[in-house]
N, C-alpha and C positions, 0 to 999 in steps of 0.2 A: 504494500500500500504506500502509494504515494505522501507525504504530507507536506504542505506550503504554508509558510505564515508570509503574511503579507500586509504590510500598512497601508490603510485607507486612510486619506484625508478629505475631509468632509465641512461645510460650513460651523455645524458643530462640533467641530476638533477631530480628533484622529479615531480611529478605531481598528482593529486587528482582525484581519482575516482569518482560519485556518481549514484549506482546503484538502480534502480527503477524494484523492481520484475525484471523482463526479460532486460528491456534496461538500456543499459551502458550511460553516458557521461563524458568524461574526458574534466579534467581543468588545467590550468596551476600553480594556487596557488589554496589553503586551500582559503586565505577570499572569492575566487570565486567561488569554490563550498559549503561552507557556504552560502554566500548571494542566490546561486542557489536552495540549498535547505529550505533556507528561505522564497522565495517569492514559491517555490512550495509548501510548508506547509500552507501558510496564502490563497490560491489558494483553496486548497483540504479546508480545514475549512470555507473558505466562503459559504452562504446562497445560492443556487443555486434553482431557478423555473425550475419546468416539463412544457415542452410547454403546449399550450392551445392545446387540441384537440377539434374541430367543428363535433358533429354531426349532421346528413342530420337530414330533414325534413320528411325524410320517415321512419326511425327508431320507 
């Protein structure tokens, strides 16, 4: 996964992009979209299980 932080400047001051492939989310500061893309980084890198699949008795 791609991720972009990217500053927008706006008549109402600046704001922080952080783009993820396709979806957007804007923030109001930088440490917000920092901390955003921090806990989705430690998210994506975490250890993740495949469900259990059960199969039948008839197989």
């Amino acid at each position: 996964m791609k991720i972009v932080l990217t500053e927008l400047t706006r008549e109402s001051g600046s704001h922080w992009q952080v783009r993820l492939d396709q979806h957007v989310v804007t923030f109001r500061s930088e440490p917000e979209a920092r901390a955003f893309i921090e806990t989705l980084q430690s998210r994506l890198a975490a250890p993740h299980r495949l469900p259990y699949r059960q199969q039948s008795a008839a197989s």
